[in-house]
N, C-alpha and C positions, 0 to 999 in steps of 0.2 A: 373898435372891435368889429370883425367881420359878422354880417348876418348867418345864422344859422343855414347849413347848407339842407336844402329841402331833399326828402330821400324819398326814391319806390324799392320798398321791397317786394321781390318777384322770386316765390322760391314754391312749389307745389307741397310741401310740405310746411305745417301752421308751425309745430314745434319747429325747425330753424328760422322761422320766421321770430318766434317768440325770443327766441336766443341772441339774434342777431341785434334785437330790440333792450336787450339787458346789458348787451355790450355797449352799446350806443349810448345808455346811462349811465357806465360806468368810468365810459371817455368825455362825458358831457362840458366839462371843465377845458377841458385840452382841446377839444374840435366839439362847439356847440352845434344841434341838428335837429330836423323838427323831420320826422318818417308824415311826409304827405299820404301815402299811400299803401296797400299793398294789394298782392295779385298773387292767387296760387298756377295761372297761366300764365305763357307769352301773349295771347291774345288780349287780353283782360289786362297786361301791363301796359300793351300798345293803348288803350283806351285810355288807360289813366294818365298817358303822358300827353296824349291830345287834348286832355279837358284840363290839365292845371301845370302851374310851373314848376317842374323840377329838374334839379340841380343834376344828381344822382342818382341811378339804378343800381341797386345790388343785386346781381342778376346770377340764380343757376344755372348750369350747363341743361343740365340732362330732367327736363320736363317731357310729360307727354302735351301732344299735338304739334307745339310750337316750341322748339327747344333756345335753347338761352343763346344760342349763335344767330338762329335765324331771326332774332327779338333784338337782339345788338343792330342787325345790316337794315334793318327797316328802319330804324332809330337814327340810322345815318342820311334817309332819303329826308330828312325835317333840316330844316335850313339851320335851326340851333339845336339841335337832340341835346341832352343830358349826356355826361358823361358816363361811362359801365364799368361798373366793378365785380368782377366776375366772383361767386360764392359759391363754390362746389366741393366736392367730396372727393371728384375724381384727378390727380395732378396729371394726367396722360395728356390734357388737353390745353397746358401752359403755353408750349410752344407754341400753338397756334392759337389762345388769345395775346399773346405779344405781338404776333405777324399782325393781328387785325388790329393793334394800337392802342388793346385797352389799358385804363388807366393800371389796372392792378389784378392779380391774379391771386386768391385768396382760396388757402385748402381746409377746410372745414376735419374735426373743429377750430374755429377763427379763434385766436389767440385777441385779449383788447388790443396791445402796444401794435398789433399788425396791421388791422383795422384802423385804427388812428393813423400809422402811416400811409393806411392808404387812401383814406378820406382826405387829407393833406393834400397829398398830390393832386386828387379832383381837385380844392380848392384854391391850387394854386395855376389850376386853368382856365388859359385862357379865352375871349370872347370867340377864335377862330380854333372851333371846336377842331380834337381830332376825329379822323372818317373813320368807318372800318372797311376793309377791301372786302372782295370777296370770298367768303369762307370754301374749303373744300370737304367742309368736316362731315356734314349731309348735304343731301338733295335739299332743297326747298320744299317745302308744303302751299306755299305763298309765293306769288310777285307783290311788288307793289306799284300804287300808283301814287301821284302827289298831285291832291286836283281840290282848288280854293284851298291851299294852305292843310289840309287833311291829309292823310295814309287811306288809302283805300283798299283792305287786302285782296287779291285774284288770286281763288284757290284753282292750281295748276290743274289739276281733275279739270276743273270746267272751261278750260279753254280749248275752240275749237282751233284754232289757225290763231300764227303770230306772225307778222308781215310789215315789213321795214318800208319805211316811210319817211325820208328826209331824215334827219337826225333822231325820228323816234319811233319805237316799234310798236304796229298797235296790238292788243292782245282780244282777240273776239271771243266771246262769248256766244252761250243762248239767247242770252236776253240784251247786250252793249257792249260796247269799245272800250277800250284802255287805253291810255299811252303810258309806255313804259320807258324812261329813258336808261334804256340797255341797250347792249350791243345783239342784236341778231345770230353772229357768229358765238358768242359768249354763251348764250342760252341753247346754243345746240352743243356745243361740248356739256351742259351742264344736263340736258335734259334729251340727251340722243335717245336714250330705251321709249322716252314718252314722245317724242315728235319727230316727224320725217323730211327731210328738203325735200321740196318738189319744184324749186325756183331760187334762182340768186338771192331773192326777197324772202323768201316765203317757206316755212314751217308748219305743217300740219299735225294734229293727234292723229297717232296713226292709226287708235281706235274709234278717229270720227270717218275713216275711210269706207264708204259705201261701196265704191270703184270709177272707173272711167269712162268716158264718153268720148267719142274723135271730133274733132271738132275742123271742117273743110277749111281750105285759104282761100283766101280772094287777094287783091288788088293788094290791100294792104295789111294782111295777117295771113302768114303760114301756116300749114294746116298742122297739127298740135292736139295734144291730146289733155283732158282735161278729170282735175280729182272733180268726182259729188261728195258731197259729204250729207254725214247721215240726219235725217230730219231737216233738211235747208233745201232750199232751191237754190241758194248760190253752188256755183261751180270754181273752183280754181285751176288756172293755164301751169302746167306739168313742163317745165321747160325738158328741149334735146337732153341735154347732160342728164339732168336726174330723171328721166323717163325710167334707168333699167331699172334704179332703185325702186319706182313705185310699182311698178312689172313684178318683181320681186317680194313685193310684200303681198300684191294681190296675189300671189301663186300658194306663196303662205298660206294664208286665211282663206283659199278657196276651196 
């Protein structure tokens, strides 16, 4: 007989949590299960899944802070995440947890025999977990990072400049670095209203743009015009191509 599959429930609301928990003993026979954990956040699930082993998340869409999509794509940057099972109220959002590959899409209220089948399924998955892509359902509130084996969340707010670097982007902060393995191009269709190119490499907050400085050429550097950003003494080099754009945003705001 298979070990019980270890569960998080992740819903901001206690009563479906409690609910979800009476169905689970009423299938106990037919899919045995031991609920490790629960979380009325995405944040606070993310935690629970770093500090113990679990199988499966029953996870809602529509939380506040950190909604149940953006709680799945983090869960996929962990070498084994648990599997997700999506537990909501709303069915508008089916089609696109199938696109991101979850195990099962369940519309509240959850029927047992549904439930059961869809715990099933997790259990008959295997060790080469599925991924989830990338969601277009919201913005992000978070990056993440993956450093000793940990989630590290960068709340998008606080990043000043994101800047490609070999194979990985790094994302600067106030206070330290990131590395983020995403695509530079991919995070400016995703986050164009919050950051600006001012380089092949390099994205800025456009609300950390203080303005420009010209910067002469010599020998070995053409003369180029460069972002300050606000509160740093670093500067960042404005390539030809996006110069109008940065032109353009300082006319804005000035």
């Amino acid at each position: 007989m298979s070990a019980p599959l270890r569960l998080l429930l992740v819903d901001d609301e206690t009563p479906a949590r409690a609910r979800l928990r009476d169905l689970l003993g009423d299938i106990a026979d037919e899919v045995p299960t031991e609920v490790v954990a629960e979380a009325a956040t995405g944040r606070a699930g993310l935690e629970h899944v770093q500090t113990g082993d679990i199988d499966v998340a029953l996870v809602d869409i529509r939380m506040p802070g950190m909604d149940g999509i953006e709680f799945a794509r983090h869960l996929s940057r962990l070498p084994d995440g648990p599997a997700v099972i999506f537990v909501t109220a709303y069915d508008e959002y089916a089609v696109k947890a199938f696109e991101l590959s979850a195990v099962d899409y369940l519309v509240k209220p959850v029927r047992a025999a549904r439930l059961a089948e869809a715990l099933k399924k997790a259990q008959r998955r295997t060790d080469d977990v599925e991924r989830f892509e990338k969601s277009a359902l919201a913005a992000r509130q978070h990056l993440s990072c993956l450093e000793r084996g940990r989630i590290l969340l960068v709340p998008v707010t606080e990043i000043v400049f994101l800047k490609a670097e070999q194979k990985y982007v790094t994302a600067r902060t106030a206070e330290r670095e990131y590395l983020l393995e995403e695509s530079l191009v991919h995070l400016e269709s995703e986050f164009g209203d919050r950051f600006l190119r001012i380089h092949r490499n390099c994205l800025v907050a456009r609300a950390a743009v203080s303005g420009v400085e010209r910067v002469a050429g010599s020998e070995d550097v053409e003369a180029h015009w460069q972002v300050m950003l606000t509160g740093s003494d670093q500067s960042l080099p404005v390539s030809r191509r996006q110069w109008p754009q940065v032109k353009a945003l300082l006319k804005l705001h000035g």
